[in-house]
C-alpha positions in Angstrom: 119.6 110.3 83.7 117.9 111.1 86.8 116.1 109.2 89.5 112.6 110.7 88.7 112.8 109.2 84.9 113.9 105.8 86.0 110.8 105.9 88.5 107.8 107.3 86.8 109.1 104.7 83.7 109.1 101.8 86.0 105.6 103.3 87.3 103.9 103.1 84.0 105.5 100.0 82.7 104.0 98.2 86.0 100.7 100.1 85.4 100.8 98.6 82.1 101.7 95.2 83.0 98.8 95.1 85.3 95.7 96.4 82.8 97.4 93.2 81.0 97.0 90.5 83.7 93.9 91.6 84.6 91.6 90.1 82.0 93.1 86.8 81.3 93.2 86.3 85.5 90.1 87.4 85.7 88.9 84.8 83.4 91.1 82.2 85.1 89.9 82.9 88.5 86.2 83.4 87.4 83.6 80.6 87.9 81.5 79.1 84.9 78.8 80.8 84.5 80.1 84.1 86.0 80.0 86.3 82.8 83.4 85.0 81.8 83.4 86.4 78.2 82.1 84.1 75.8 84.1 82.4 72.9 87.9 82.5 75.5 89.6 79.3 74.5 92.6 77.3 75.8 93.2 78.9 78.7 95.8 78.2 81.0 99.1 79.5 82.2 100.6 80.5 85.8 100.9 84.0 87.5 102.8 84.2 90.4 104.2 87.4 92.8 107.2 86.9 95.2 109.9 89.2 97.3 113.3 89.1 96.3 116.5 89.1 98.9 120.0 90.5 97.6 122.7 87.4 98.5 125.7 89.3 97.0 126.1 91.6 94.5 124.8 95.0 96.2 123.4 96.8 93.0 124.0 94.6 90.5 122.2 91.5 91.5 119.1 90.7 89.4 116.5 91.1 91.6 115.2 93.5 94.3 111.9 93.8 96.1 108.3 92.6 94.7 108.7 90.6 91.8 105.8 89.4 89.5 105.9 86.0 87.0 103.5 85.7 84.6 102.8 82.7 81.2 99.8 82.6 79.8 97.5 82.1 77.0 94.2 81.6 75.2 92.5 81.9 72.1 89.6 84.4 71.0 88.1 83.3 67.8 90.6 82.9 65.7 93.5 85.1 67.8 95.9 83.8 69.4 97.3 86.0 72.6 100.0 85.1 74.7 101.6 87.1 77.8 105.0 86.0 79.1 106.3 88.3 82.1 109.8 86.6 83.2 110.1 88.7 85.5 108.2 92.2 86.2 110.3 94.2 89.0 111.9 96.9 90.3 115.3 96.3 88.8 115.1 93.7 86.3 111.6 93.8 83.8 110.9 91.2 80.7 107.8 91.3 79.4 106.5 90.1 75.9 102.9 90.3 74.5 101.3 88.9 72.1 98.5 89.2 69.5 98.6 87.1 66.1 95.7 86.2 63.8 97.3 84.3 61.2 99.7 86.3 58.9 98.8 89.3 61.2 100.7 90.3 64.6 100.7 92.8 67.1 103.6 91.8 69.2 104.9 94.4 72.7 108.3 93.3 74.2 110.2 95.3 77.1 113.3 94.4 78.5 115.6 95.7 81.3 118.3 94.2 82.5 120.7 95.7 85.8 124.4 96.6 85.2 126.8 93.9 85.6 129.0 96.3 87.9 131.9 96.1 86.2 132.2 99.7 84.9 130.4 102.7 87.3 129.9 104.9 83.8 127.8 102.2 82.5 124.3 101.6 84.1 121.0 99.3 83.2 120.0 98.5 80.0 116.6 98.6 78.5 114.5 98.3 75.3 111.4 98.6 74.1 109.7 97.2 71.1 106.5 97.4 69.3 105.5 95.4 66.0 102.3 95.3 63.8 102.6 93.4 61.2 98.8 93.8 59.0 98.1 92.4 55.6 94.5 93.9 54.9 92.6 92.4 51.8 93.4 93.9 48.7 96.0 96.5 49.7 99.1 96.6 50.4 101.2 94.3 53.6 101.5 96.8 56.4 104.7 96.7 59.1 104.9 99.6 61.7 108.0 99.2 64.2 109.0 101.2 67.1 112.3 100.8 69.1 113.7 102.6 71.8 117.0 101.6 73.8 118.9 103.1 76.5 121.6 102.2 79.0 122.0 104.5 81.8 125.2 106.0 83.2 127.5 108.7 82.5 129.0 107.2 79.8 125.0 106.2 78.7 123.3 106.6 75.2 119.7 106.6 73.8 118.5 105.2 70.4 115.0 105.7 69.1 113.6 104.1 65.3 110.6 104.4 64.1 109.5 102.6 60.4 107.0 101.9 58.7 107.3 99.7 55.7 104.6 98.5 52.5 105.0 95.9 50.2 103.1 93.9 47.9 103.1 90.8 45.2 101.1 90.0 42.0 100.7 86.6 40.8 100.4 86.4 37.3 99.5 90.1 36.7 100.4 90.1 32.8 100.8 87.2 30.3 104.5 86.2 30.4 105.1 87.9 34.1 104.7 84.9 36.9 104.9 87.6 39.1 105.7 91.1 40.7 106.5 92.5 43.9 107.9 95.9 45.4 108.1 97.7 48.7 108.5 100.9 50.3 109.6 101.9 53.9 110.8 105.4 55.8 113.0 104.7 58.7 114.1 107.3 61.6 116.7 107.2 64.0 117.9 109.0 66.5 121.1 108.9 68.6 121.5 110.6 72.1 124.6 110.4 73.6 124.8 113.1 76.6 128.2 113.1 77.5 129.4 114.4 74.2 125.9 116.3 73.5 125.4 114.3 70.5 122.0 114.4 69.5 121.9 112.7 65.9 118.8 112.1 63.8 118.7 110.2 60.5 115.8 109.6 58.4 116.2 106.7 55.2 114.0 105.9 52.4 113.8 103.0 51.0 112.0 101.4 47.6 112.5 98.7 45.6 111.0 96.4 42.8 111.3 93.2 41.3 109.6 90.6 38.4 110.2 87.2 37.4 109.5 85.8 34.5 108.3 82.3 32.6 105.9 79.6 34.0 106.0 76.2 35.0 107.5 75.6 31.6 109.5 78.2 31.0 113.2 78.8 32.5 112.7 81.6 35.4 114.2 85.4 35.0 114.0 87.6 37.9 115.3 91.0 38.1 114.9 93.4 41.4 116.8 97.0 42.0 116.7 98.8 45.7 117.8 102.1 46.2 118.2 103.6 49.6 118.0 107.2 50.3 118.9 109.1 53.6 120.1 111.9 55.3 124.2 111.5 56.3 126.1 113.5 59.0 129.6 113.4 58.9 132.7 116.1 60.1 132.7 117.4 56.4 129.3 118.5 57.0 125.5 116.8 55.7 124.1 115.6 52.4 122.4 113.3 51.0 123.2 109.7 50.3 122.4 107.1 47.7 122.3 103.5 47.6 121.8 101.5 44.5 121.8 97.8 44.5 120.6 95.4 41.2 120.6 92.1 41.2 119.2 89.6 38.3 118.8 85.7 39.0 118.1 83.3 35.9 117.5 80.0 35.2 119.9 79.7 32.3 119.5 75.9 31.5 117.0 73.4 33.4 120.2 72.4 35.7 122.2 76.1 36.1 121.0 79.1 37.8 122.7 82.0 37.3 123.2 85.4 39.9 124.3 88.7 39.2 124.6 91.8 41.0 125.7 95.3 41.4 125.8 98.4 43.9 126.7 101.9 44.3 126.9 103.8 47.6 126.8 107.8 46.8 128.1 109.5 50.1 129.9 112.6 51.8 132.8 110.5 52.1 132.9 109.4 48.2 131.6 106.4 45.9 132.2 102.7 46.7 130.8 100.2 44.1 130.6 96.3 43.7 129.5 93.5 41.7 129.2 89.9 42.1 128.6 86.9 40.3 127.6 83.2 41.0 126.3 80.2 39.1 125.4 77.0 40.3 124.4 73.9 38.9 123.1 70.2 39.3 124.4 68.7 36.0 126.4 66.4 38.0 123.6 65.4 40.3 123.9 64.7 43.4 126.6 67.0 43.8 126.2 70.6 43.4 128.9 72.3 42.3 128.5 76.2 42.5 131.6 79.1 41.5 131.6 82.9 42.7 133.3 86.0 42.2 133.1 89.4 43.7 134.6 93.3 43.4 134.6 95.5 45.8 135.9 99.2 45.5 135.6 101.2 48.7 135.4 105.2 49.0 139.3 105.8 48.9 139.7 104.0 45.9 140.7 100.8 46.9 140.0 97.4 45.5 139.3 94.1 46.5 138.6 90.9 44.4 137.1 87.2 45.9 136.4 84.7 44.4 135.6 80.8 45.3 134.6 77.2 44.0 132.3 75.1 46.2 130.6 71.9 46.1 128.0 70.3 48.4 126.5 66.5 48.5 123.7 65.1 50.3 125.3 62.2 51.9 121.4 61.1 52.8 118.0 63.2 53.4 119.8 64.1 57.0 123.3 64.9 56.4 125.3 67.4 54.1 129.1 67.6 52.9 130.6 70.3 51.3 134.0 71.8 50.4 135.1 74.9 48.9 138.2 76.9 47.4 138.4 80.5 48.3 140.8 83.4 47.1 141.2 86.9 47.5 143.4 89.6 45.9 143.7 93.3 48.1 146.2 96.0 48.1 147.6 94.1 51.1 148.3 90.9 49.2 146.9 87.6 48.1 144.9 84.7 49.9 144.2 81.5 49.2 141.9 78.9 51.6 139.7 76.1 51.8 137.4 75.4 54.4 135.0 72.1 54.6 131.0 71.6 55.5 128.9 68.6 57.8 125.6 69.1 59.1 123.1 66.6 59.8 120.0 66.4 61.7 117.4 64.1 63.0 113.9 64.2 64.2 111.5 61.7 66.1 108.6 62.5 67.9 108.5 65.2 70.7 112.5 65.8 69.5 114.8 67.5 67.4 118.7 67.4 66.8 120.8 69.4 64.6 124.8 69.8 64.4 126.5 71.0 62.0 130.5 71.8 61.7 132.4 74.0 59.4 136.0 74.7 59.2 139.1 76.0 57.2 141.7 78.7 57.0 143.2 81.5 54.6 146.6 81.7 53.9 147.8 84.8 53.0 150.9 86.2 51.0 152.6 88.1 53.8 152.6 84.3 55.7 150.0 84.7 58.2 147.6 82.2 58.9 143.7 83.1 59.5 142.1 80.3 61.2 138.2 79.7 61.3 136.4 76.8 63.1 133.2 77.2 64.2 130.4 74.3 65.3 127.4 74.3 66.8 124.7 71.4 67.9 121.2 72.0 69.5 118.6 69.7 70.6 115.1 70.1 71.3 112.6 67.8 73.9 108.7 68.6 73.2 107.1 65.6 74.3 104.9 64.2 76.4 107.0 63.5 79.4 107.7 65.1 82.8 111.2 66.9 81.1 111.1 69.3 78.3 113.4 72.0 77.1 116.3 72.7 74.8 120.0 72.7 74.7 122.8 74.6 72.1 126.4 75.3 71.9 128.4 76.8 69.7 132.3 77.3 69.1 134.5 79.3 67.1 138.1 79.9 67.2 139.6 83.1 64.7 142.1 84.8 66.6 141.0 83.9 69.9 138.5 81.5 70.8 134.8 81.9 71.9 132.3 79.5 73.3 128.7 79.4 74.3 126.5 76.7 76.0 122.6 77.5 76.5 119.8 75.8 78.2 116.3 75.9 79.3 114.3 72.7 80.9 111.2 72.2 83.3 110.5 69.5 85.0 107.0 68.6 85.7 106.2 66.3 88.5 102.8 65.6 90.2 102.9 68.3 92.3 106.5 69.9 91.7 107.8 72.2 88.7 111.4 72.9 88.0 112.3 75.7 85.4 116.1 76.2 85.0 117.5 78.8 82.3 121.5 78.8 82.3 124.3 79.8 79.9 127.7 79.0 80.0 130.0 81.5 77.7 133.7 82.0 77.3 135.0 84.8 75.6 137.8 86.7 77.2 136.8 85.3 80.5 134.3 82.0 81.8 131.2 83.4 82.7 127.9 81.6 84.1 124.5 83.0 84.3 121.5 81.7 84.5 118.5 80.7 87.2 116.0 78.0 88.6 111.9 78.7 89.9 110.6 76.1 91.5 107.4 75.5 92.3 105.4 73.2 94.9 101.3 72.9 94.5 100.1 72.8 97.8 96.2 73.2 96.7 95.0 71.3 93.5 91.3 71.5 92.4 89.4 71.2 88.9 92.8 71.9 86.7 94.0 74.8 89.1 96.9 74.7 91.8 98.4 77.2 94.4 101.3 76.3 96.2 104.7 78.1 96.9 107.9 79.5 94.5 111.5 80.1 95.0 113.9 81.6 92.8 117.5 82.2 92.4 119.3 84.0 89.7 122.9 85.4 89.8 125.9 85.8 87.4 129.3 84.7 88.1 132.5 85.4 85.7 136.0 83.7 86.9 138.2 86.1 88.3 135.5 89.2 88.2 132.2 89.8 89.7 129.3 87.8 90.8 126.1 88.7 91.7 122.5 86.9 93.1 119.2 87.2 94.4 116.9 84.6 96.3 112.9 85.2 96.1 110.1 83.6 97.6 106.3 84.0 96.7 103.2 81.8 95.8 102.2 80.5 92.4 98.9 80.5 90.8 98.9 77.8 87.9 95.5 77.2 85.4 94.7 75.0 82.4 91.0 75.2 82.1 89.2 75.5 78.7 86.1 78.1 78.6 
């Protein structure tokens, strides 16, 4: 890509972020009585604008030059919009706006994110989003999406979808039908990738149907199919291809459910099939005990078989244990594993917790051992106090073991506001990413404040690259109702 596109984007993605400030600030810096529009609601939020310093990095570091930070929100009758702009600059851009009136939502997201210089062939990144999600009265659910996603650099790439989707459900729409539902959608996509003048586009339609059966006093019966139709390029050359999938979920007696399902995949390449079946039941209550099998046939004609026994107990209304018995059967061998369940969670006001840990290993024919340990625990703090935020980690160890530890917190104090957004990940390497605002009112008056902002964000991975920036800037912060 050139220069010219990078600056004419970043051009109208400012002029657009500005038409979008300019009504809620002028509402929030409006007096009563001022022919503020009648019926705003809930307003309040903070906008600031700062200049950012490179510390070290040179192109890579986050931010560069006028930087603008923007969270707010009110209510217009019965819509709720939100704008979140964390943050709007030269090099680095995350936007997200936001327009819901209950089941319905227009949502616009941008994001843009500098290259980590490791690799001069690979660039910045950015994507674009837009979502409408309408449900008009008696027609149809609506959802339009539109994607585009780029990352600059000779060794670059651009991806553009567009779909639009319909669907719909009948309650009760003959005697002996509880209810039907079906959907349609048309997806397109298409791949740019300059350095091998690729230039791919793939269009897919979708439709699919499905009924279930008996009332409250009847046992359930719900059948569905899917097929899938789109356009495939491959080195043999282009055609057509088809995907079916069935499925059919029954309530065979009031304490087993039975699942079964089947799929074909028509393509250039040949036909791969599979079919599955589960049942479940509570006959043994507490204790659900549920079995599984599965065949898979891919293109070239080989086959695969799983299959697995499971149960799961509530050990209280918190906390679940399960175990389960897995085995598998390829043109490679045989497997056999078993891998274990916990999760519990608790809530109290203004927070959350949830943990959860599950294990266990295949061992195969051939003598190798396939580990795989994952956990994960998160917390959430809503309340009333001066700290809020959240917290998660995960682990997993296959081959090779990955980690992740995530967190966002502000601090509010009478005249001082902390926001720090970190994460801590291990993959290959230890990296560290993450930043801290923070914000000093100098000027407080009916529910409003101005005082000064300094940021710093950077990236740092052991035994590679780092990279920072330092801004400075003021801070306008409002809570007033209209």
């Amino acid at each position: 890509m050139g220069e010219d596109a990078p600056s004419r984007r970043i051009g109208r993605l400012l002029a657009l972020l500005f038409v979008c400030l300019a009504c809620p600030l002028w509402v929030a810096l409006a007096q009563p009585g001022a022919g503020v529009p009648q019926g705003i609601r809930d307003l309040k939020g903070e906008f600031s604008v700062s200049y950012a310093l490179v510390l070290m990095g040179g192109d890579a570091a986050p931010n560069l030059g006028p930087i603008t930070r923007a969270d707010l929100s009110f209510s217009f009758g019965r819509r709720e919009v939100s704008l979140r702009v964390d943050p709007f600059g030269i090099r680095r851009q995350g936007l997200s706006l936001e327009l819901r009136e209950g089941s319905e939502l227009i949502s616009i997201t941008h994001e843009r994110t500098p290259s980590d210089g490791t690799n001069q062939n690979i660039g910045a990144s950015s994507s674009f989003q837009a979502l409408v999600v309408a449900k008009p009265g008696n027609a149809p659910d609506v959802q339009a999406l539109v994607v585009a996603q780029s990352t600059e650099g000779p060794a670059g790439n651009q991806v553009f979808t567009t779909r639009l989707a319909l669907s719909d459900r009948y309650r009760d729409p003959f005697e002996g039908f509880s209810s039907v539902d079906w959907r349609a959608s048309v997806q397109s996509t298409r791949l740019l990738v300059p350095a091998n003048d690729t230039d791919r586009t793939t269009v897919t339609f979708s439709v699919g149907a499905g009924a279930a059966f008996g009332g409250p006093q009847d046992r359930s019966f719900k059948p569905s199919v899917r097929l899938d139709v789109a356009n495939e390029e491959t080195r043999a050359g282009s055609g057509l291809r088809f995907k079916v999938d069935t499925k059919l979920a029954a309530e065979i007696t009031p304490q087993e459910d039975l699942s079964l399902g089947a799929a074909w995949d028509l393509r250039l390449a040949g036909t791969s099939d599979s079919q599955s079946f589960s049942i479940r039941t509570a006959r043994l209550e507490p204790v659900s005990i549920s079995a599984e099998a599965d065949r898979n046939r891919a293109a070239d004609g080989s086959t695969a078989y799983r299959w697995g026994l499971g149960a799961d107990v509530p050990l209280t209304r918190d906390v679940q244990l399960g175990a389960s018995y897995r085995g598998e059967l390829d043109e490679d061998g045989t497997g056999h594993g078993a891998r274990g369940r916990f999760s519990v969670r608790w809530q109290a006001p203004g927070f959350q917790f949830k943990g959860s840990l599950d294990g266990g290993a295949m061992w195969r024919s051939n003598g190798e051992l396939r580990p795989d340990v994952s956990a994960s625990v998160s917390a959430v703090a809503a309340g009333s106090g001066p700290i809020t935020g959240s917290v998660a980690a995960t682990v997993r160890y296959q081959k090779d073991l990955s980690a992740a530890l995530n967190g966002a917190f502000r601090l509010e104090l009478d005249r001082v506001t902390v926001d720090v957004d970190a994460e801590l990940s291990y993959a290959s390497a230890l990296s560290l990413s993450g930043g801290v605002v923070t914000a000093v009112d100098l000027l407080q008056r009916e529910g409003s404040s101005l005082g000064l902002q300094v940021g710093l964000e950077g990236r740092t991975t052991v035994g590679g690259s780092s990279a920072a920036s330092l801004d400075l800037g003021l801070r306008y912060g409002f809570g007033e109702d209209r």
